[in-house]
C-alpha angles and dihedrals in degrees: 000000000000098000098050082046091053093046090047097052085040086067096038083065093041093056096041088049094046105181111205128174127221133170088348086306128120126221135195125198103213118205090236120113130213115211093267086062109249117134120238120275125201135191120211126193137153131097140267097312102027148024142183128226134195142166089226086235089290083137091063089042102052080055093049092061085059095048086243102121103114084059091053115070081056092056101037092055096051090053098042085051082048094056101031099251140118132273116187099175089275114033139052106217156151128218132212093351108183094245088237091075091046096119090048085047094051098050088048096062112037089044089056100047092052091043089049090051096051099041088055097048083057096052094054096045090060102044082049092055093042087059092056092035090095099039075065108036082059091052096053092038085055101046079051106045091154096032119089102254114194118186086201139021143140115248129195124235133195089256103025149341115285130199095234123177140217090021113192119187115208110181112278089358133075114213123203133196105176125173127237135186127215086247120122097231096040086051101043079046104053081041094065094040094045080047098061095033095054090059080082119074098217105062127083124208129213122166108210107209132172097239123010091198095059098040084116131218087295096061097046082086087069090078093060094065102022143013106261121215141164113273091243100056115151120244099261089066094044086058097052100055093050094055092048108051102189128101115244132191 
């Protein structure tokens, strides 16, 4: 039973770490996926005693796909530096590796290059959504000219303190219109944040996103926890979320 278990397993990992060669070249499919969802790929090369590994820039240009390139060369080498590997300003690598430490090569470069490449998309997205922070934070101002409008502020959860933006207080009611990009990691972020912050019955939720129609499968999970509604919502709109104060589908 164990042994056809083992083999089976054996060809499970065969089949997940497929090794092709091309031009003279080798080539190793990782198990480690980018936000795209490719998974890593990495070329070895070298001889008997040692071997070099690198992840042929596909980190940058992962990155890249999501416009997020200038954000790139910062994460990548802080992750190369975190897994004791090189970073050149395009490729994750390793030089001269003695071949007995090949699998622990391998796994270095290609999780720092995705790591790299994630880290950086995240970045971007949130420089992106700073420069638009204060477009927003006027239009809401302005919707509220007797309300007390505040652009940053640290609210308090059932559970723990949040960073929430574009904070109006309405009497005995918070309002919150917090934006929120179409990207994995801000939206499993501001979920887990709309989440705490609903357990109190004074707060009132609303995600701010680009465009409500391409908010993808992910994002549906928003409306559990908020209102969502375009960032350039007119005031009138504005107005209405924050005298309601449950989420809607």
């Amino acid at each position: 039973m164990n042994a056809r278990i083992i083999t089976d397993v054996e060809a499970a990992l065969r089949s997940l770490n497929p090794v092709w060669e091309e031009d003279g070249r080798v080539f190793l499919s990782v198990p480690v996926q980018f936000p795209s969802g490719s998974l890593a790929v990495v070329e070895v090369a070298g001889g008997k005693e040692y071997v070099t590994i690198s992840d042929r820039g596909q980190g940058l240009q992962e990155a890249e796909m999501y416009t997020a390139e200038e954000a790139y060369p910062k994460a990548a080498r802080i992750h190369a530096a975190q897994r004791g590997v090189e970073f050149d300003g395009h490729s994750m690598f390793v030089l001269r590796l003695p071949i007995s430490a090949l699998a622990g090569g391998i796994v270095a470069v290609a999780n720092a290059s995705v790591a790299a490449a994630i880290e950086a998309i995240r970045a971007d997205s949130e420089r992106k959504n700073e420069a638009k922070s204060e477009e927003i934070f006027q239009r809401v101002r302005a919707a509220f000219p007797d309300a007390q409008v505040t652009k940053h502020v640290t609210l308090t959860g059932l559970h723990a303190e949040w960073d929430a933006h574009n904070v109006v207080r309405l009497g005995t009611r918070t309002a919150v219109f917090e934006p929120v990009s179409s990207h994995r990691l801000s939206i499993a972020s501001k979920f887990t944040m709309f989440s705490d912050l609903a357990r109190r019955p004074d707060m009132v939720l609303a995600a701010l996103v680009e465009n409500v129609a391409q908010l993808g499968d992910r994002g549906q999970m928003l409306y559990d926890v908020a209102r969502v509604i375009p960032a350039n919502s007119p005031a009138s709109i504005l107005q209405s979320v924050a005298s309601g104060g449950h989420a809607d589908r």
